[in-house]
N, C-alpha and C positions, 0 to 999 in steps of 0.2 A: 363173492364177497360184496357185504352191501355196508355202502358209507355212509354214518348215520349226517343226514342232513336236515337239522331244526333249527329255530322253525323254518320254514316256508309255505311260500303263498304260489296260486298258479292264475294267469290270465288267457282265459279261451276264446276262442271262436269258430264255428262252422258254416259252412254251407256247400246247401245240395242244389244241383241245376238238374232241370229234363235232359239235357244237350239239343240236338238242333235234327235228331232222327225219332227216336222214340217218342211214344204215345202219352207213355206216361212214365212215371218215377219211381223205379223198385229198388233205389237206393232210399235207406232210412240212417237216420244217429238220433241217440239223448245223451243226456246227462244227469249225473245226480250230486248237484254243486257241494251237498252236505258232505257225504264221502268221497269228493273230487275221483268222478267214477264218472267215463265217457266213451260211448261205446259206436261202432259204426255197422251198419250191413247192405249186401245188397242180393237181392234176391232174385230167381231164376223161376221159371215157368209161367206156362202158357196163360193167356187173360192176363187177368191179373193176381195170380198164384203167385208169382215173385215180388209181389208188392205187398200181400197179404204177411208170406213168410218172413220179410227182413224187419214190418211193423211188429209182429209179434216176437220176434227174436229182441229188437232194442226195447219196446215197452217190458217184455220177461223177463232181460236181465235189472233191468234198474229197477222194478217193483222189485225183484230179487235182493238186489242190494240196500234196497229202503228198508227191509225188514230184514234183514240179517247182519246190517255194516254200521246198527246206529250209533255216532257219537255219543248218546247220552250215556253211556255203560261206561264209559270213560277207562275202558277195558284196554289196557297193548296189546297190538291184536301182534300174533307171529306168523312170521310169513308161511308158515308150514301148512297154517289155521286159514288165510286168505285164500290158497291155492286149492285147498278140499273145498269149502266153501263153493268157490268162483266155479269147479269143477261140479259142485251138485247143482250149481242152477242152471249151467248149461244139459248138464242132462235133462233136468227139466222142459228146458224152453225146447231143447231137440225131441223129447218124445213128445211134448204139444205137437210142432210140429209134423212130425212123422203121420201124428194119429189125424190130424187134423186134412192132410195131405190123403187119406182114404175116406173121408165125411163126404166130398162131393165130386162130380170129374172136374168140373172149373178149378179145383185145387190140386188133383193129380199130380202126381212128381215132381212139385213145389221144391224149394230148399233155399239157401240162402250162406254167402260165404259169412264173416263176422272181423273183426276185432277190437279189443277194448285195452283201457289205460284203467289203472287204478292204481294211484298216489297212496302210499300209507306213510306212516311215522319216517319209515326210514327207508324208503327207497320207491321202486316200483313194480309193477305186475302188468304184465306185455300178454295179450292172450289173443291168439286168430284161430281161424279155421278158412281155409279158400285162399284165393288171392286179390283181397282185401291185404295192404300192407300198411308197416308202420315203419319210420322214418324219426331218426333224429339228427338235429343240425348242433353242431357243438365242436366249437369255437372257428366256425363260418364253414363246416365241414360235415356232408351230409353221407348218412349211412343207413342202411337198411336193417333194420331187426328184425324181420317176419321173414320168412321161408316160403311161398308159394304153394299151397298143395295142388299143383297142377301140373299135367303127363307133360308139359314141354318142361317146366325145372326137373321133372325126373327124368329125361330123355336128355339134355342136356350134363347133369351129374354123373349120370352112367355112361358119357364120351358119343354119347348116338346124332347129338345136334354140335357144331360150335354155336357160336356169337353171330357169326353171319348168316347162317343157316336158320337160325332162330327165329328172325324178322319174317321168313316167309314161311314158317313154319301154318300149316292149313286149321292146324288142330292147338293152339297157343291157348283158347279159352276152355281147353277140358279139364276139369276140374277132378281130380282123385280125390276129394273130401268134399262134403257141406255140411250146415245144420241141417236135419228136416230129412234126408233121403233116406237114410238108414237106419233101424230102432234104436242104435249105439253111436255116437263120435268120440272122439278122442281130440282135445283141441291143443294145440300149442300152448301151454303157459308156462312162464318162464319172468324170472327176478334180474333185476338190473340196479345200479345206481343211478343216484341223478348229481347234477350239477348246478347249481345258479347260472342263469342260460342258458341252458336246456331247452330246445324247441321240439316238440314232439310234433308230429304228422300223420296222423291216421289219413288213409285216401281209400277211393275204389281203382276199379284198372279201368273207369273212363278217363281217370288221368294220366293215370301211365301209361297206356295202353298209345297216350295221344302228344304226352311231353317226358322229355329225356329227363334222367334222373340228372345230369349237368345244369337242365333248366329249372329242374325244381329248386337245386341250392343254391341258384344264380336267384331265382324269384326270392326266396326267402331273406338271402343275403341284401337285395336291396329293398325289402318292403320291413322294417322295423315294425307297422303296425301289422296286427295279424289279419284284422277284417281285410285289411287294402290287400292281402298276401295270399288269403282265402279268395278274392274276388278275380285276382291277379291269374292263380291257377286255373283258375274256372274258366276264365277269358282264354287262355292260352289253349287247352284242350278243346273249345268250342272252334277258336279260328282253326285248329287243324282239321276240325269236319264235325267236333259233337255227337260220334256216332252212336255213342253209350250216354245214359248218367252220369254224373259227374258228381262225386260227393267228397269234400274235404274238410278237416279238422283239425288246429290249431291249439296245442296247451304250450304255454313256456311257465316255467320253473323261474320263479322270483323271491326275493327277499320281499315285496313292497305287498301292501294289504291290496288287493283286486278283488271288482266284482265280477262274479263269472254268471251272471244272471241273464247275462247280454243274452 
């Protein structure tokens, strides 16, 4: 059930860090402020094959949505129409990569987890693939929308791991799905309502991987501004070691005109 919420306005922010091990940065995000369309990934292989794949994943969907989501048609779009849509250009972007992943060996078995936000008229569109997660805080209370696709959440659901088990789990970053690996994906998407205060959270699992989800809604809860709350994360998963990327994202849901240019 989606609760029609107009108008509204949204104010964003991101940011991506190396962290304090890695060479370089195979987490990627854009945006495309016109269709309030934000998208994040982070990419996996050798060299720089996982940097290649998450740039191509976030530049493919938002040219994607530049030319299929324009405003000017002043069309209602239905959520049935957003979901095929958002599903052909991820195929897309997943068979560039797949194909692109056999053109040399420096790109070999590339792939790249994902997930994106897209605000429409009346509600929202929640889409991952990996374990890239999305987070909403609403009314000072943080919960997780995205599922994992990785063999410790499916080792876990089928009673094989607990809670405590989990943490030393050897194999936590295997991943059962990505874009890029397979000629076919199948990504998560899924419709939700929003709220006026509404904080959305796209992250990679350099954050999680490094701070409790207690301290994600503790940071949030006391950093009102998002840049300082983006900066805020970043700092916390570096002081625990930085041993990954660190990539996060910021939308809240507002009545008030924002630029989201920043």
């Amino acid at each position: 059930m989606v609760v029609q919420l107009m108008p509204y306005d949204l104010v964003a922010a991101g940011l991506s860090d190396v962290g304090l091990v890695r060479m370089n940065n195979e987490d990627a995000w854009g945006k495309v402020v016109e269709e309030r369309f934000f998208v994040l990934a982070d990419g996996m292989g050798g060299h720089q094959a996982g940097e290649v794949a998450a740039k191509e994943l976030v530049e493919g969907l938002c040219q994607f949505v530049k030319r299929n989501f324009s405003k000017k048609t002043k069309k209602k779009r239905l959520v049935e129409e957003i979901l095929s849509k958002l599903q052909q250009g991820i195929d897309q972007v997943n068979t560039k990569i797949f194909a692109m992943s056999y053109s040399s060996d420096a790109l070999k078995g590339m792939g790249t987890t994902f997930c994106l936000l897209f605000f429409y008229e009346e509600g929202l569109i929640l889409g991952h693939v990996g374990d890239s997660r999305i987070y909403r805080l609403r009314a000072q209370k943080i919960k997780q929308l995205t599922r994992d696709d990785s063999l410790l959440r499916e080792m876990m659901e089928q009673g094989q791991l607990n809670e405590q088990q989990a943490g030393d789990f050897l194999y936590k970053n295997i991943l059962t799905k990505a874009v890029g690996t397979e000629p076919e994906v199948t990504p998560t998407l899924t419709e939700t309502e929003i709220e006026p205060g509404d904080l959305y959270l796209m992250c990679t699992d350099g954050l999680t991987d490094m701070v409790t989800e207690e301290e994600i809604e503790q940071t949030l809860n006391t950093h009102t501004d998002i840049n300082k709350a983006c900066a805020e994360l970043v700092h916390l998963a570096k002081e625990r070691g930085g041993v990954d990327n660190i990539t996060v994202v910021l939308v809240k849901v507002t009545h008030e005109t924002k630029d989201l240019s920043r």
